[in-house]
MIVEXRO-869397 format. One line per field, with one value per residue (C-alpha): y, z, x; residue in three letters. Coordinates in steps of 0.5 Angstrom, whole numbers. Layout:
REM MIVEXRO-869397
yy: Y;...
zz: Z;...
xx: X;...
resn: Ala;...
END
This chain:
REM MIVEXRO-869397
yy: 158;164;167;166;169;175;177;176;180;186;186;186;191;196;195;198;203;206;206;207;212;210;211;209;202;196;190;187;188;187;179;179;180;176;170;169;171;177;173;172;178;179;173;176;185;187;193;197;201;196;193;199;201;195;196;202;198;192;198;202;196;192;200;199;192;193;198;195;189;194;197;191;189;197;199;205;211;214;209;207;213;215;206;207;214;209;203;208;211;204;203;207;208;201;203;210;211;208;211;219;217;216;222;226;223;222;218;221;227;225;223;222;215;213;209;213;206;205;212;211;205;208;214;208;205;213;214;207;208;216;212;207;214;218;213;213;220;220;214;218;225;221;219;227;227;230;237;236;238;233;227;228;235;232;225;231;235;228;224;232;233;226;225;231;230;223;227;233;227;225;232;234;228;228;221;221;215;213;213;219;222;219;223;230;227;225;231;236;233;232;239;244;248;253;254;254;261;262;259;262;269
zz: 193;190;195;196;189;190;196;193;187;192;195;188;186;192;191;183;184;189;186;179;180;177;170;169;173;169;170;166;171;177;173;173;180;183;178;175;168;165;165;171;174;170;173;179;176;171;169;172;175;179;181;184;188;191;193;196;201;202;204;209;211;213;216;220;223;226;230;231;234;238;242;243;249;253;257;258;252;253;252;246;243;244;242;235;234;235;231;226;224;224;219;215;215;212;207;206;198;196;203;200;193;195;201;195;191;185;181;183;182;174;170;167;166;173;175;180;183;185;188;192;195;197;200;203;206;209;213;216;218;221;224;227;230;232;236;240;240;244;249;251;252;256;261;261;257;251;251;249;242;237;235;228;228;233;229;223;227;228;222;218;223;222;214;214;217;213;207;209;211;204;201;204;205;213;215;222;226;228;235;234;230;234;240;236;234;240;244;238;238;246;249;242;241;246;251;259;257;253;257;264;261
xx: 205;201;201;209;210;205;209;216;213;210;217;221;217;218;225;225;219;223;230;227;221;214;216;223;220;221;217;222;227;222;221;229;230;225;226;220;218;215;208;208;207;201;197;197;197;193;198;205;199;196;202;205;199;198;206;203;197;203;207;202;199;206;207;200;200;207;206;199;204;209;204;200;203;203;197;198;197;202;207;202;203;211;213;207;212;218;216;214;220;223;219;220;228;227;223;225;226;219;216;218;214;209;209;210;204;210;205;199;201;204;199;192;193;192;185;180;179;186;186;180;182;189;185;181;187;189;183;183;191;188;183;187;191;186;183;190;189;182;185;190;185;181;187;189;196;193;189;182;182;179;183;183;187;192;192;193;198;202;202;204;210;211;212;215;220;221;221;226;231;231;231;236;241;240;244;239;237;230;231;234;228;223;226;226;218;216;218;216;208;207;212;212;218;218;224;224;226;220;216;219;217
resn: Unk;Unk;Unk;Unk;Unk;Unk;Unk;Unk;Unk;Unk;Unk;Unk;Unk;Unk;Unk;Unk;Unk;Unk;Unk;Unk;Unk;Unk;Unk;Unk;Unk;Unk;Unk;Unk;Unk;Unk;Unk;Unk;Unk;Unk;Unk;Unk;Unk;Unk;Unk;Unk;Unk;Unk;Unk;Unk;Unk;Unk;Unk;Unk;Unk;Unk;Unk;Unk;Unk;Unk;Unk;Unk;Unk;Unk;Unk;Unk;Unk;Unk;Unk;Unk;Unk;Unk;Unk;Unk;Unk;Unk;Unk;Unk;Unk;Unk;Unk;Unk;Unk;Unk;Unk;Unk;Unk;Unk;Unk;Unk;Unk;Unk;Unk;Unk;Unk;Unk;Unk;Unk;Unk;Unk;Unk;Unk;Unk;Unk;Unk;Unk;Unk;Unk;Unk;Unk;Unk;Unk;Unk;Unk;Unk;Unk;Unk;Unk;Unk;Unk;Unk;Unk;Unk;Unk;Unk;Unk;Unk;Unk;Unk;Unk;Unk;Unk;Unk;Unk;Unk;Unk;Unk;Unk;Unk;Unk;Unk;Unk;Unk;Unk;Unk;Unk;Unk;Unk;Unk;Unk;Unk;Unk;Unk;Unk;Unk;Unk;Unk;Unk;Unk;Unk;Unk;Unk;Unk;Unk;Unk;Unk;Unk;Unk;Unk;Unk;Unk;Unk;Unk;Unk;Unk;Unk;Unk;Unk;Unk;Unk;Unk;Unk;Unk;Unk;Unk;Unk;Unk;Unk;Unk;Unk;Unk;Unk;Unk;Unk;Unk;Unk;Unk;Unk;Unk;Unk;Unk;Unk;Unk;Unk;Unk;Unk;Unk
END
């Protein structure tokens, strides 16, 4: 049951954090919404803080395991590669509010209050999910389909092309749907930009 309660916190949370801000968030309004009371919350977080930094690590967590699901079953790197790209922006239209705050460090970037443990963990939790891709990027070296260019400046080169892209869908109001961005992605990091013209020069 604690378990449950925890989860439906976690969930109801991203939920408020992404509409409201970091700021405006209430965790009021997060108790209402998941039906428990206010002094529940605080049996399982200690503040408004530790509470959305641990939405953020449920979050990049849930992120990881999927795609870690998806590409379970394929042998071939490559085909790991293009479906963790896929599974990727699945993901994150699901979650795009929150995932666009925490992309642009909202609360990272406001204040004085927030705790060095909980930044460190989730710099932790960044390395880990880097490291996770870069070993992709090696396996994918090692069978020829990528340059042998270290796997972190290709892991780097990947996840920039791939939040940025996150992030300007939202900036700029653009209704894309994820096969689509993971089409545009994936074409982008394996083959540039450069045109058969170009190229032909």
């Amino acid at each position: 049951m604690e378990k449950k309660t925890k989860l439906k916190i976690l969930m109801v949370a991203e939920e408020v954090f992404a509409e409201k801000g970091f700021h405006a968030a209430k965790m009021d309004e997060i108790a209402e919404r998941a039906g428990i009371a206010k002094g529940t919350i605080y049996l399982y977080f200690k503040s408004k803080e530790q509470l959305f930094f641990q939405t953020i690590e449920f979050m990049i967590r849930g992120m990881i395991d999927t795609i870690k699901e998806k590409i379970s079953t394929l042998n071939d790197p490559l085909d790991r590669l293009k479906e963790g790209i896929s599974s990727y922006f699945h993901y994150i239209t699901r979650h795009k509010q929150i995932f666009f705050m925490i992309l642009n460090e909202e609360i990272a970037s406001s204040g004085k209050g927030h705790s060095k443990k909980h930044k460190m963990k989730h710099i932790e939790l960044y390395r880990q999910s880097q490291e996770f891709i870069m070993r992709l990027m090696k396996e994918c070296i090692d069978e020829g389909y990528l340059k042998p260019i270290n796997p972190l400046w290709l892991s780097s080169a990947l996840t920039g092309l791939l939040q940025k892209m996150v992030i300007n869908s939202v900036v700029f109001d653009i209704d894309i749907a994820p096969d689509e961005m993971s089409s545009i992605a994936t074409e982008l990091f394996l083959n540039g930009a450069m045109s058969e013209k170009e190229e032909q020069q």
